[in-house]
N, C-alpha and C positions, 0 to 999 in steps of 0.2 A: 403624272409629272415625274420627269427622272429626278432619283435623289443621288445628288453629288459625294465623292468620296469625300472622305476625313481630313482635316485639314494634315495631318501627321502623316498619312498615306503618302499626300501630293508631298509632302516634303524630303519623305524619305525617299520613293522614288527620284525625285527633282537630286537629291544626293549621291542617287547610287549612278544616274547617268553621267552625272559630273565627270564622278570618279573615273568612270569607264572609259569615258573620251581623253579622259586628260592620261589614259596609262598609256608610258611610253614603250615602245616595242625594246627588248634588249638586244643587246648590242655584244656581238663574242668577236675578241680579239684572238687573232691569232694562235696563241698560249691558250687561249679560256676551254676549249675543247677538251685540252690534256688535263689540263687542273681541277678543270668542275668534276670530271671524274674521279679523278686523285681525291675529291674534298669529299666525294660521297663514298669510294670506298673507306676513308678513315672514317666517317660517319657512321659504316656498316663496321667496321673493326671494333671498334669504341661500344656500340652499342645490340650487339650479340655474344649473347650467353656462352661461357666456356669456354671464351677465345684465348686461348695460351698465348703467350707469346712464339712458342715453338710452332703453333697452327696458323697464328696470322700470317710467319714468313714465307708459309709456303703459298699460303695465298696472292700473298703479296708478287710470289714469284710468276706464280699464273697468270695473276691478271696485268702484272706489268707486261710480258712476256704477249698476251694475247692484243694490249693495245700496239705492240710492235706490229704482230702480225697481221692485224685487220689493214694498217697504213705504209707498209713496209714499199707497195708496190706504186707509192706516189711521188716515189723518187729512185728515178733510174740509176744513180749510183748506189743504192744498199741492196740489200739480198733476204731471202727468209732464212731464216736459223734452223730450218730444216735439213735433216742428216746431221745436225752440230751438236746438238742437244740427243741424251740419252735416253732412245726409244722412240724420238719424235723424228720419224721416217718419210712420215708425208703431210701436207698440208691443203686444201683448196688454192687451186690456182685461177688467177683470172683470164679470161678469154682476152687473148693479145689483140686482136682486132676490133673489140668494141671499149666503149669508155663508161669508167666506175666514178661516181664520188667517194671517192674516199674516206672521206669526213663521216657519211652517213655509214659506209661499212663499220668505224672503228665504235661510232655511237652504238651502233647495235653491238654488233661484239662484246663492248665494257657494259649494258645494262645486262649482257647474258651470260656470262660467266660471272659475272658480281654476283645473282641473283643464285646461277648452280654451285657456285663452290662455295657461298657461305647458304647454303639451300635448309641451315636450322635458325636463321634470322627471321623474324616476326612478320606475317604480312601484313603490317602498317611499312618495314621497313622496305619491302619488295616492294610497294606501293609508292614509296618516295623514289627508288630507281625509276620504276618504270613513268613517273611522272618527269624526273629530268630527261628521260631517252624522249621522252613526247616534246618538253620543252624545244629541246636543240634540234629533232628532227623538222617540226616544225618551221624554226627558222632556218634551219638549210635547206626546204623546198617551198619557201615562200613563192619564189617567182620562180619555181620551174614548174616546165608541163611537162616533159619527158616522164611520163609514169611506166614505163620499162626498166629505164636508167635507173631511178628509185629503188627499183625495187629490187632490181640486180645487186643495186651496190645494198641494201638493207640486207640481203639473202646471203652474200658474200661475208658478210661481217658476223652476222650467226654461225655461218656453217663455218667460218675461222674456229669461234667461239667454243664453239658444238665438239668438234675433232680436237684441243687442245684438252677441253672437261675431261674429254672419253679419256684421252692417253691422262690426267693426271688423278685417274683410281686405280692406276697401275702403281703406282707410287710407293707403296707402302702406308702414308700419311692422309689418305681417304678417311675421311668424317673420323679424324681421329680424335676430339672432342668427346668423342663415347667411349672413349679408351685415356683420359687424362692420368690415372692412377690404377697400376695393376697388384692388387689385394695379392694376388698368388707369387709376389714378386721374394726370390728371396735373396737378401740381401748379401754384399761381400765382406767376409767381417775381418780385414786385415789391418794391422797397426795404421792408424792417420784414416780408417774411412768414415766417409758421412755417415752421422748418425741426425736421426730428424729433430729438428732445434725445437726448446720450448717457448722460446723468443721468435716463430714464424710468422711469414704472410697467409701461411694456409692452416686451417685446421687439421690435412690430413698430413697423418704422418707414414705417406707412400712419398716414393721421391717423382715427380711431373715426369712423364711420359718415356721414361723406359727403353723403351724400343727407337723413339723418334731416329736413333742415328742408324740407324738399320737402314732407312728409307733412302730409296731412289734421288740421289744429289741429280741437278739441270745437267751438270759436265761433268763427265767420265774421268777429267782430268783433277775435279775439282773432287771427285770419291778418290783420289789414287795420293793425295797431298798427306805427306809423311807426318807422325804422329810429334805432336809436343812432349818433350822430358820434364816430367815433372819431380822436382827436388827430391831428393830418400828423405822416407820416414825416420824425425830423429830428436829425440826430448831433451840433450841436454843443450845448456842455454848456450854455448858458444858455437853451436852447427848451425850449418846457412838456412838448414828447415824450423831451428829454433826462433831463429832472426825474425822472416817472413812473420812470422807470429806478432811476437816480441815492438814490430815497427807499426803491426795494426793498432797493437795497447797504446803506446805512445804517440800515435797520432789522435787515437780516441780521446786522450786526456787534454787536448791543446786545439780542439776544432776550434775554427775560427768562425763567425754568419758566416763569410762568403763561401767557405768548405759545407759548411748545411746546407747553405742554399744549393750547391753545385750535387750534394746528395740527394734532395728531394727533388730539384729540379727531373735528373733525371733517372728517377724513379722507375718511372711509368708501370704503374700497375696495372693492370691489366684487369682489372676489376671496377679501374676508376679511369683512364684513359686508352688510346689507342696501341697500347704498347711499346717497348723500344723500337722490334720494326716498323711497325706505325710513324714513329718517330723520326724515324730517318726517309721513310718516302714522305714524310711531311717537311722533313727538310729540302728534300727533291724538287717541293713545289716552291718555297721560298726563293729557291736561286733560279729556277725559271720565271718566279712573278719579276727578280730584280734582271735578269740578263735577257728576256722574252727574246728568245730564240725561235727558231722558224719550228712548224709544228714537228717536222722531222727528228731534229734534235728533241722535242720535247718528249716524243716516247721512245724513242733511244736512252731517254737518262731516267725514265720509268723500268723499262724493261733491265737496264743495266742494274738499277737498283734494288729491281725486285728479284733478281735471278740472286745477288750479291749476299742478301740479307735471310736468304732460302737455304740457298749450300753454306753459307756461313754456321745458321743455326744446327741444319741435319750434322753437319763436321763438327762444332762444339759438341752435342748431346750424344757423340758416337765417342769420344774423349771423353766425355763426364761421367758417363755409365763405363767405360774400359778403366778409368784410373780412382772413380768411386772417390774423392777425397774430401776431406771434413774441412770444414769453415771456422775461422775466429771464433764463434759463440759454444763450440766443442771444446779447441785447444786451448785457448787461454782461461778458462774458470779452473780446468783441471790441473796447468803446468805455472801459469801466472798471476791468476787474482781470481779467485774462485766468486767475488761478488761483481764481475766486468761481464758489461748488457752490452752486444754495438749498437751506435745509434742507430740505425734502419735494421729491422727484422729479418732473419733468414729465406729465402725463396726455397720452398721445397724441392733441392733436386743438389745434387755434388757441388763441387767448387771449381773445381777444374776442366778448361779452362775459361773464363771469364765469358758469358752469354753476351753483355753488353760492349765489351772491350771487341770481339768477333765480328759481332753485325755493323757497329761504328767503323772498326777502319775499312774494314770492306765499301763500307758508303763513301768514307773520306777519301780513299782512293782512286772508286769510281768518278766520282764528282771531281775532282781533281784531276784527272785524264777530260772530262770535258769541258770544265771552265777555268780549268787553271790552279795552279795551289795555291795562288795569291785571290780572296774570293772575301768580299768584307761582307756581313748581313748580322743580323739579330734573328736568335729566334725565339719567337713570341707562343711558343706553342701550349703552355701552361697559361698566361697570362688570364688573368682573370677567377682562377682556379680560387676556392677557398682557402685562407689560412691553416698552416699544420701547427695547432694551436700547443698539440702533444711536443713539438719541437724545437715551439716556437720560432716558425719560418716563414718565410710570407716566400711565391709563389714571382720570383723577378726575371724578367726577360735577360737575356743570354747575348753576349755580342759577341762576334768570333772575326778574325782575321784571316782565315784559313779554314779549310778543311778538317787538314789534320790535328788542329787546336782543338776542334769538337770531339776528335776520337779520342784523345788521350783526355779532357777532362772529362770523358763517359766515363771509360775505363777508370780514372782517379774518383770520379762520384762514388764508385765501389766501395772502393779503398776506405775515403772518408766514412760511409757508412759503413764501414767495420764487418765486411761481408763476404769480403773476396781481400787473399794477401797480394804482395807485387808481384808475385809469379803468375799466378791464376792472370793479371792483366797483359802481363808481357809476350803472353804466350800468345793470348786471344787478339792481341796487337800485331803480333807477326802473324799468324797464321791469317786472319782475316785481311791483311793484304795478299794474300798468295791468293784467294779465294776469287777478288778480285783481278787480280793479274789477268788469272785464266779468263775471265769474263770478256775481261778487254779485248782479250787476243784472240776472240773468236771472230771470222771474218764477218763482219757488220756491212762492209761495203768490196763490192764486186773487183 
C-alpha cells in the first residue's frame, strides 16, 4: 500500500505553486534599462572596500562613458566620442548592413565593465551584476528567435566594454585603491600648508591619494583649464587670508539644524555611503525617474555626468597636492581659539580647492544644459540613514529648485562643517563649471 505524503508537505508544496503562478513577469519602462544599472553600480560603489571618492569618479566616468558607447549607434543623430576623448582612438564598430539590439548591447557592456573596473568588489557582489544582466536579458529576448541577432548585439556590448577597460589602465588611476596613502610621501612644509588634523575622518595621517591629479583627465581640454589663485598666506586679522578663517569661526558658533543638517546631509563618506560622485550620478537618476526621457537622452546624461565628476576630481587633486593648503582645524586653534573643533571632521587630504564644491557644479551644469536650470525634485538619497546621534541630526530629504541651488549648498555644507573656507568653495564652483563646459561642447550629435 502506498503511503501518502505529510500533510505539511502537500501544503507547502500547494504554497510554493501558488506563489509561482501568481508571479508577475516585470515590466521595464523606457528609462528602467539606464537606471537599474545606475542603481547597481551605486550598490557596487557603496559596498566595496577602499573606494575613495577620488576612485569612484573615475569609475563613474568609465562606466557612464561605456553605457554611451554600447547605445550611441540607436540613434542616427549622435556619434561615438571616439578621437574626442584622450587616448580613446578607436572603438568597435557595427556592421552597417545588419541590425543590433541595442538594448542587449548596452546590458552586456554595463554588467562588464561594472564587474572589471571595480574587479576588488566581493563575488556575492559580481553575483548580484550578473544576476540583473540575466534578469533584463532575459526579458529583451522573451519573444525573439533570432539567436544570431542576440548574440551579435550581446558580443557588441562586451567588446565596447572590453576596449574601453583596456584603454582605462592607461590612465594613471588603475586599481588605485592599492595606492590610497603613499608612506614615502614627503611633505610641503611652507607657511598655510596642510598639516594632518587630529579631528579626522581617517586614521591615517598620509594625505588621500597623492598622485591622483597626475592622472589622465577624459578631455585634453579639460587637463589644459588654468589653475585657481589661491589667497597669500597671511596671520594678521585684518588680511583677506585672515578673514576666510575668521568667517568659518563665526559661522561655527551660530549653526543653525538646518545648516547641520545641510552638513551631514552631504557628507557622504565613503565608508558609509556611495560617495559625493556617487551622489551626483544618483542625482542623475532622480531627474530622469521625474522627466523619463527617451533612452538616448538617458545615457547621454550618464556619460555627461560620469565624464564631469572624473576630470572634476583628477583637476581638484592636481590643485590640492600643487597648493598643499591647511584647513580651519590647523588655523584657527593656533591664530583664534585654540579650544574650536569644526563640526564635521577633517578629510585626509589639503583644502584647496574644495572636492565637493568641484564635482557639484560640474553635475549642476551638466544637468542643466539638459533639462533646464529651472528642474524642481527632492532628493531622498540619505533618507532612511541612522540618526548622527554625535550631532544630533537626523538624516532629512532635500528639495531643490534648480540645479544650481544643489551645487552651491554642497559647496556651503563645507563651509558649515568647518572644513573648507569660502575660497576653497568658490574656486571649486568656478572651475567645475569649466570642466563641464568642455564636456558639453564635445560633438555628441553628428
Amino acid at each position: 500500500m502506498k503511503k501518502s505524503l505529510p500533510k505539511s508537505i502537500i501544503v507547502l508544496v500547494f504554497i510554493i505553486g501558488t506563489l509561482l503562478s501568481c508571479k508577475k513577469d516585470i515590466v521595464l519602462d523606457e528609462q528602467d534599462l539606464a537606471t537599474k544599472w545606475a542603481d547597481m553600480t551605486l550598490f557596487i560603489t557603496k559596498n566595496t572596500p577602499s573606494n575613495s571618492p577620488t576612485y569612484a569618479s573615475r569609475c563613474l566616468g568609465y562606466i557612464g562613458l561605456t553605457m554611451y558607447e554600447s547605445f550611441v549607434y540607436a540613434d542616427s543623430s549622435y556619434q561615438s566620442l571616439t578621437g574626442q576623448l584622450d587616448g580613446l582612438d578607436s572603438l568597435p564598430k557595427p556592421n552597417p548592413t545588419i541590425k543590433y539590439d541595442w538594448k542587449l548591447a548596452l546590458n552586456a557592456a554595463q554588467a562588464s565593465i561594472l564587474k572589471n573596473i571595480y574587479n576588488q568588489t566581493s563575488d556575492q557582489n559580481k553575483l548580484k551584476i550578473d544576476s540583473l544582466e540575466k534578469t533584463i536579458f532575459e526579458y529583451y529576448t522573451k519573444n525573439k528567435e533570432d539567436k544570431a541577432l542576440i548574440e551579435r548585439s550581446v558580443s557588441f556590448g562586451k567588446e565596447v566594454a572590453k576596449v574601453i577597460f583596456e584603454w582605462s589602465k592607461t590612465d594613471g588611476g588603475y586599481r588605485g585603491y592599492l595606492r590610497n596613502f603613499d608612506k614615502k610621501m614627503v611633505y610641503p612644509n611652507h607657511l598655510g600648508s596642510w598639516k594632518p588634523p587630529l579631528y579626522g575622518q581617517s586614521f591615517s595621517h598620509y594625505p588621500l591619494q597623492p598622485h591622483w591629479g597626475e592622472n589622465r583627465t577624459f578631455l585634453i581640454s579639460n587637463h589644459q583649464i588654468p589653475d585657481p589663485k589661491p589667497i597669500p598666506y597671511d596671520t594678521l586679522p585684518n588680511s583677506a587670508y585672515y578673514k576666510q578663517f575668521l568667517a568659518v569661526y563665526n559661522q561655527e558658533k551660530s549653526l543653525t539644524q538646518a545648516q547641520k543638517e545641510a552638513a551631514i546631509w552631504w557628507g557622504d563618506d565613503p565608508d558609509e555611503t556611495f560617495t559625493p560622485p556617487g551622489h551626483s550620478y544618483y542625482l542623475a537618476t532622480l531627474v530622469i525617474k521625474k522627466a523619463k526621457p527617451n533612452l538616448m537622452k538617458c545615457v547621454e546624461t550618464y556619460a555627461k555626468v560620469g565624464l564631469g565628476v572624473a576630470d572634476a576630481f583628477t583637476n581638484c587633486w592636481k590643485w590640492k597636492y600643487k597648493f598643499f593648503t591647511e584647513r580651519p582645524n590647523t588655523f584657527i586653534p593656533q591664530y583664534i581659539d585654540k579650544f574650536w573643533e569644526s563640526f564635521w571632521p577633517d578629510p585626509p587630504f589639503p583644502a584647496f580647492p574644495s572636492g565637493h564644491a568641484i564635482q557639484a557644479a560640474s553635475t549642476a551644469t551638466i544637468l542643466s544644459s539638459l533639462y533646464g536650470e529651472k528642474f524642481s525634485f527632492t532628493d531622498d538619497a540619505h533618507v532612511g540613514r541612522k540618526r548622527d546621534e554625535l550631532r544630533n541630526v537626523d538624516f532629512k530629504a532635500r528639495h531643490f529648485e534648480s540645479f544650481w541651488q544643489v551645487a552651491e549648498e554642497t559647496a556651503k555644507s563645507r563651509f558649515y562643517g568647518g572644513i573648507h573656507v569660502p575660497q576653497d568653495n568658490e574656486a571649486g564652483l568656478e572651475k567645475g563649471k569649466v570642466v563641464a563646459e568642455n564636456i558639453i561642447q564635445l560633438k555628441w550629435k553628428k
